[in-house]
C-alpha positions in Angstrom: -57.8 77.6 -170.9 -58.8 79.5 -167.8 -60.1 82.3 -170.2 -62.3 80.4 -172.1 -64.7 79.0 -168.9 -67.0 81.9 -167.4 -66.2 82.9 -163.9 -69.3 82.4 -162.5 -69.0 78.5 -163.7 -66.4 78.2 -161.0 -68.1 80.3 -158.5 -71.4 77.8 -158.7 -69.5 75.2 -158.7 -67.4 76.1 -155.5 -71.1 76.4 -153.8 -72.2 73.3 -155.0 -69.5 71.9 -153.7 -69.7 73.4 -150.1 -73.3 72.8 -149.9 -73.1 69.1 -151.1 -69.8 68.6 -148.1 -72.2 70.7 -145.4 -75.3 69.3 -145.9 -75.8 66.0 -147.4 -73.5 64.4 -144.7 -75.8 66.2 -142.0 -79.0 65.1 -142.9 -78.2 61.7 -144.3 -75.5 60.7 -141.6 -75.2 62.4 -138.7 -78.4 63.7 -137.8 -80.1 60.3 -137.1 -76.7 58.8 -136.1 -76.9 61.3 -133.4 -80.1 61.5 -132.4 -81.2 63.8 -130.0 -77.7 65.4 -129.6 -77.6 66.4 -133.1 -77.7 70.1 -132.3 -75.1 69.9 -129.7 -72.6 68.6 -132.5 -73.9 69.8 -135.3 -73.9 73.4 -134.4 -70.0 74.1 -134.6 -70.3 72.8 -138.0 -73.3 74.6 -139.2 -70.8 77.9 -137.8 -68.6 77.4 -139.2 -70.4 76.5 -142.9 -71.6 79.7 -142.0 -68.6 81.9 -142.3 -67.4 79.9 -145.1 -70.4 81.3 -147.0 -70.1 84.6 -145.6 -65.8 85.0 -146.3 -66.5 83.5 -149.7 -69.0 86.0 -150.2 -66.9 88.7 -149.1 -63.7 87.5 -151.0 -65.9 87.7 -154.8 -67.7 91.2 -154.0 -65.2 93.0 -152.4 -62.9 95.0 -155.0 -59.1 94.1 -154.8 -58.5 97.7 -155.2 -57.4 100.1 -158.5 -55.2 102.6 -158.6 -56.8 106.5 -158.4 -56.8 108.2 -161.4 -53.8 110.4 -161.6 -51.7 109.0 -158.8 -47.7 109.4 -159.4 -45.3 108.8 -157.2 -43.1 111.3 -155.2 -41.9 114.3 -157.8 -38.2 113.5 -156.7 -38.6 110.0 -157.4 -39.3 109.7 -160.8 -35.9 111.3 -161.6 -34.0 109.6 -159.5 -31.0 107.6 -160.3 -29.2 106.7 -157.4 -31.4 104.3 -155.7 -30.0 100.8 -155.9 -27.8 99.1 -158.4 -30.2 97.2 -160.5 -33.2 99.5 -159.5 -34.3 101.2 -162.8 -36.8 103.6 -161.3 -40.5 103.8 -160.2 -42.8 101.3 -161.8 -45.3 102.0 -164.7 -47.9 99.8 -166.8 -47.7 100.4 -170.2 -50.9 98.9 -170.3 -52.8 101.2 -168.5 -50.2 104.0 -169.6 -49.9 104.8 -165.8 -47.5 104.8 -162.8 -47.7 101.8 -160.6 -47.9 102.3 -156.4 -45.7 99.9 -154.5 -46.9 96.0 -154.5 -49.4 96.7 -157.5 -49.2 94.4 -160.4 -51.5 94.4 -163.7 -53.9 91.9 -164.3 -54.6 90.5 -167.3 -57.7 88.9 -167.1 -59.1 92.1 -165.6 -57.1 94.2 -167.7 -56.2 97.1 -165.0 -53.5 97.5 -162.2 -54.3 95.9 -159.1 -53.5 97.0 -155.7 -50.9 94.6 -153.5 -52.1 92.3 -156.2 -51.4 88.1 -154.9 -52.7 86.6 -157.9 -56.4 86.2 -159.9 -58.3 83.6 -158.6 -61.1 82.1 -161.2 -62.5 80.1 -157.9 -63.6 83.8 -157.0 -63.7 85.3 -160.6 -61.8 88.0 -158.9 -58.6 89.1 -157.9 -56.9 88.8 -154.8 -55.6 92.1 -154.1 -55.2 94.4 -150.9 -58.9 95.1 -150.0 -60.2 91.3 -149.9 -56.7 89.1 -149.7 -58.1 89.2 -145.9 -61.3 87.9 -146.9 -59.6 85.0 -149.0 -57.4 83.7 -146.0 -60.6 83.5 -143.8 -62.6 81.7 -146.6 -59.5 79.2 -147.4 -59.2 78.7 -143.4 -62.4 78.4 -142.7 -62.8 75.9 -145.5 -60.1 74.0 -143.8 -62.2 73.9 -140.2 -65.4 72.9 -141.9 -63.8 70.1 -143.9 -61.7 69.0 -141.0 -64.6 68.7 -139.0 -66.8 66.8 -141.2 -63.8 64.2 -142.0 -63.8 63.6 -138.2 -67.5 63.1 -137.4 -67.4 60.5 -140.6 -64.1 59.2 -139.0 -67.1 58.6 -135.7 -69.8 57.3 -137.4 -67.5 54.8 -138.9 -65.8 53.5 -135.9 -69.1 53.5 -134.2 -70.4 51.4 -137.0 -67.4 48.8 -136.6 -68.3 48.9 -132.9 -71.8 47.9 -133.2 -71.0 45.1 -135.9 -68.0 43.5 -133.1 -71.0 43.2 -130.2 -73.6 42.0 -132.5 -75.8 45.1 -132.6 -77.6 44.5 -136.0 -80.1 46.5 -135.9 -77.8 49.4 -136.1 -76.7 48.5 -139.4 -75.8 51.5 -142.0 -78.5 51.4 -145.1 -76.6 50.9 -148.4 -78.1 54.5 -148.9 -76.0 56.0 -146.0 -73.2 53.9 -147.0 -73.1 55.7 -150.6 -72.9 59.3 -148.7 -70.6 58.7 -146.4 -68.0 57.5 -149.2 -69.0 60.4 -151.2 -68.3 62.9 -148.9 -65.6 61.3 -147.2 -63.5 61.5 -150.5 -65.0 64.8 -151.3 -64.2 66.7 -147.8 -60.5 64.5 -148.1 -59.4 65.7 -151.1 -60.3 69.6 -150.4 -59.1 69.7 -147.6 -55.5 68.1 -148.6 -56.0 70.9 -152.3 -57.2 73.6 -149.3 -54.7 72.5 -146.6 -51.7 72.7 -149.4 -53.2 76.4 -149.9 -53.8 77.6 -146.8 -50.3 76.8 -145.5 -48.6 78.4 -148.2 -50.2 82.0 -147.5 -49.3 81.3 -143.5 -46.0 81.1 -144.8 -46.7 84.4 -147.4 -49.1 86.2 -144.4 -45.7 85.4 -141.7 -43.4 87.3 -144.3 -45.5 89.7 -145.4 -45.4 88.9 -148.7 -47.7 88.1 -151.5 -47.5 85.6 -154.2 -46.4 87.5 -156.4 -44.0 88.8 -154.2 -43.0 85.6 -153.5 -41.8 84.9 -156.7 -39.9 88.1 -157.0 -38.4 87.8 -154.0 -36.7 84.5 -155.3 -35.6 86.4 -158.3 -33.7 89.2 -156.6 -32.2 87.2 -153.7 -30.6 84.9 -157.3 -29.3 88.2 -158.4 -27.6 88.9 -155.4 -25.8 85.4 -155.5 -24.5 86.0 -158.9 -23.2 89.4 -158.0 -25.6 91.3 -160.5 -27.1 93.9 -158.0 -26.3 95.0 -154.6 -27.5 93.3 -151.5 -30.9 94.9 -150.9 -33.6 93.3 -148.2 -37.0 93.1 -148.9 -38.8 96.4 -147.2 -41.9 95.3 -146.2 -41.1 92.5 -144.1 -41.2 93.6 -140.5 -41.6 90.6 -137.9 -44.4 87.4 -137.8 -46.6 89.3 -135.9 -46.5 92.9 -137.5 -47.0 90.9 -140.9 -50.2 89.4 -139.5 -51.7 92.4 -138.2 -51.1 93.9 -141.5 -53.5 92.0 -143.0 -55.5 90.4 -140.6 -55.8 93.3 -138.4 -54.5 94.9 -135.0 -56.6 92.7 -132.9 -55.6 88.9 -132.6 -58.8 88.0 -130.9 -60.7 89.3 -134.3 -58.1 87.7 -137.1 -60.6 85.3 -138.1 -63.7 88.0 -137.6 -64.4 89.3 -140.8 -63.0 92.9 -141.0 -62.7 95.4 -144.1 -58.9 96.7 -144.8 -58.4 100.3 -144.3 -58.4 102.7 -146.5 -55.3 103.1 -148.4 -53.5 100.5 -150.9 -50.3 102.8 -151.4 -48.1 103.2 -149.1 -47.2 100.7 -146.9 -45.2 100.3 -143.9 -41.6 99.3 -144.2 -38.8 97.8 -142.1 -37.0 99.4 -139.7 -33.5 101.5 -141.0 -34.7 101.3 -144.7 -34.7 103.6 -147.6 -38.3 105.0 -147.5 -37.8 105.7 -151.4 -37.4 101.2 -151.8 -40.9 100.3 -151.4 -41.7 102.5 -155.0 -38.3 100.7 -156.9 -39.0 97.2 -155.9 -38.3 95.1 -156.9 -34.7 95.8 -158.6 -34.4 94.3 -161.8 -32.1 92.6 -163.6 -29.4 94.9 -165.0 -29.4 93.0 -168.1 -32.4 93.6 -168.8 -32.1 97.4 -168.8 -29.5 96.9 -172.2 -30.7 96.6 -175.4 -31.3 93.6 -176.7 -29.0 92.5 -179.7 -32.2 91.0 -180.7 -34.6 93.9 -181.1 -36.3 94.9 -184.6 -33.8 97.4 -185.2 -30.9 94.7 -185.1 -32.3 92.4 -187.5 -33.7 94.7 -189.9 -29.3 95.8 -189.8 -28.5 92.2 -190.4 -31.1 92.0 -193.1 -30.0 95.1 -195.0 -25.7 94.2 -194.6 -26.6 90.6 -195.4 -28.0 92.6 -198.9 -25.1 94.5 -199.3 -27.5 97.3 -199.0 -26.1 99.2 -195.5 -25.5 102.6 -195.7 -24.1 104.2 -192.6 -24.6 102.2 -190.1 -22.0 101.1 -187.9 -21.4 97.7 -186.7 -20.5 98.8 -183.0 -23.9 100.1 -182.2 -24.8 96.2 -181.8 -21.2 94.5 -181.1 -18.9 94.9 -178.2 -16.4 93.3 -179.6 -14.2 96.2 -179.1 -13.4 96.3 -183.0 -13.0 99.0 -185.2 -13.9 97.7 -188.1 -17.6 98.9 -189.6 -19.8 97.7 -192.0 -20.6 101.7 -193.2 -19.4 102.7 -197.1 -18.7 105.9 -196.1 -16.1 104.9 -193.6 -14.2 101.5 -193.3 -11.4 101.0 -191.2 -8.9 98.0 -191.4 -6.6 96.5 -189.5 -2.3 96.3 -189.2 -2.5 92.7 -190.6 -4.6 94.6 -193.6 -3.0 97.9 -194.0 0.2 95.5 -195.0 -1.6 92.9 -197.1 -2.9 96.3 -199.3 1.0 97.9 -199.3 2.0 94.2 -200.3 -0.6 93.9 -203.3 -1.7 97.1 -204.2 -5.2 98.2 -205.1 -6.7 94.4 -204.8 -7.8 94.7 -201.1 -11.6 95.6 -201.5 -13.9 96.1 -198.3 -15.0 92.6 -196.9 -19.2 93.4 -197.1 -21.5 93.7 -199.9 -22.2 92.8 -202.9 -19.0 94.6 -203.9 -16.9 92.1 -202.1 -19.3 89.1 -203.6 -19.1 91.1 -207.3 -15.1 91.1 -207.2 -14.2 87.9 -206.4 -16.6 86.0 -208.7 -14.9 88.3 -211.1 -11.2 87.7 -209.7 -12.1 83.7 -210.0 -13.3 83.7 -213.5 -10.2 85.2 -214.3 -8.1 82.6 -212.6 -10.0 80.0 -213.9 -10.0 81.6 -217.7 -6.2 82.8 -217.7 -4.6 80.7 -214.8 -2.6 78.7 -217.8 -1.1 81.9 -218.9 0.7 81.9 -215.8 3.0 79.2 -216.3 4.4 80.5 -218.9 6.5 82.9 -216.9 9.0 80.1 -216.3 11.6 81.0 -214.3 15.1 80.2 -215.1 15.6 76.6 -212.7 12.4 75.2 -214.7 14.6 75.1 -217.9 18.1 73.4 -216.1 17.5 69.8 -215.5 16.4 68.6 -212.1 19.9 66.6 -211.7 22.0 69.3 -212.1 20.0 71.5 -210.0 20.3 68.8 -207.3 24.5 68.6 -207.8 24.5 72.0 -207.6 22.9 72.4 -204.3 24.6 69.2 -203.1 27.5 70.4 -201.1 31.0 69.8 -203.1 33.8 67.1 -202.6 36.2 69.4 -201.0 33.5 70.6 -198.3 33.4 66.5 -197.1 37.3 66.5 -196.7 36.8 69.5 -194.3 
């Protein structure tokens, strides 16, 4: 749904939406409210609209970050094998037919690989990725300071309002008009910064672990793996303390966090925790070993079930896609059979045929029409009780007179 709305729709709209917040409640509420002292509390606000411009700004221009052409990871990496159970080797895009550098992930809507990629954002028509993630965080913050402090100054004006109409002050009535705004924007600065707020404290929580979204996610995965005793325990490498995680990202300065600061150059390696395997950071995250099987549900295995549902499968053996542990093979060329089989053939001769095929199908159609046609032949082979009369064969089972005086 996403894909079908331009980006910039969203961008316009997110500016529309700030300047409607920052402005109209300025100049149709607080400014005469205030008076004189307008610029004294108006200023912070005006600030702090500011850098929400400027981080917003920053967070659609600035690229995520791609990966060089012709990067590849260490040579002794891409033949290791040895790593971590569950770990198949280093990551490639098949999209972009090239090797991925740790934390990258591809984007579909911009159709390349994207460095320490968190996740596209249409409210940016851009993706969030490791050279403006910092620039989002500051936007999303600062979005939550504006609104904050508009929602209070309404929060003022109304209880300044109630306090004129409880000592009679009438002449400081609102105007219907100002009435209007300050519901309008009290809803709109509510509800974004509760959508914001929700935001914002979910990347402190991703920002504190040094993790992104998407990270996030896989981190979930791999820690389930571990419970169910499909891989190894492995910890996540990138995580190294609260306050190395923010400095990561936010820079080494905690007076300039909310500053807006480019990220340095780089993207592809990144530092890791303390007594870990510095080869990790290009295998994460592990995946699942059953994923690495084949699938018993691939092209190859239903065009096989296709062809030996036709009778038409020539040499292909039934335990390259059962584990069954059975010897037993669908191939004309060789068929093995069981104990329980060899001695129903010894018992009835040549009328064992293999169980696939139409040869099977074939010969016992033919095997039933010939029941059905000569089955009343058979009972003329009477054997020699059907001609003695029931009663005598009965006396002459039936234990004698001299056996009951025993």
């Amino acid at each position: 749904m996403l894909e079908a709305i331009p980006g910039r729709v969203f961008v316009v709209g997110v500016c529309l939406l700030i300047t409607t917040i920052a402005y109209s409640s300025q100049i149709m509420i607080f400014a005469p409210a205030l008076g004189e002292n307008w610029i004294i509390v108006l200023t912070p606000l005006n600030l702090l609209v500011l850098m929400v411009y400027y981080n917003y700004y920053l967070a659609i221009t600035t690229d995520p970050g791609n990966v060089p052409v012709g990067w590849e990871p260490p040579s002794s990496l891409i033949l290791a094998k040895d790593i971590t159970v569950g770990i198949a080797g280093p990551r490639f895009c098949k999209s972009c037919n090239i090797y991925k550098p740790p934390r990258s992930h591809h984007c579909r809507y911009c159709k390349r690989c994207v460095l320490k990629m968190d996740h596209h954002c249409p409210w940016i028509n851009n993706c969030v990725g490791y050279r403006n993630y910092n620039h989002f965080l500051r936007f999303v913050f600062y979005v939550d300071f504006a609104c904050a402090y508009v929602v209070g100054l309404l929060i003022w004006r109304v209880r300044s309002i109630m306090d004129d109409i409880r000592h009679f002050r009438f002449d400081a009535e609102p105007s219907m008009t100002e009435v209007i705004f300050m519901v309008i924007n009290f809803v709109l600065a509510s509800v974004v910064l509760f959508c914001v707020g929700i935001l914002s404290i979910y990347h402190l929580y991703c920002l504190a672990r040094n993790q992104s979204t998407i990270e996030a996610w896989e981190r979930g995965k791999v820690e389930s793996l571990i419970r169910r005793g499909k891989i190894a325990p492995v910890d996540f490498p990138f995580e190294m303390g609260i306050y190395q995680n923010i400095c990561s990202v936010l820079g080494n300065n905690p007076l300039l966090w909310l500053w807006p600061q480019e990220m340095p150059n780089g993207g592809l390696i990144f530092s890791i925790r303390p007594n870990t395997d510095p080869r990790l950071p290009f295998y994460w995250p592990p995946r699942d070993p059953d994923d690495l099987r084949p699938s018993i549900f691939s092209n190859q295995y239903k065009q096989a079930q296709q062809r030996r549902y036709e009778g038409e499968v020539d040499g292909i053996d039934s335990e390259d896609f059962y584990d069954s542990g059975s010897c037993i093979t669908d191939s004309d060329a060789e068929y093995s059979i069981s104990d329980e089989e060899q001695s129903m053939q010894r018992l009835m001769g040549d009328r064992v045929y293999e169980l696939s095929g139409t040869q099977y199908r074939k010969e016992a159609s033919r095997q039933r029409r010939q029941w059905e046609q000569g089955g009343n032949g058979m009972n003329d082979e009477e054997d020699e009780d059907d001609r003695i009369p029931l009663a005598n064969i009965i006396s002459r089972n039936s234990p004698g007179k001299e056996d009951k005086a025993d």
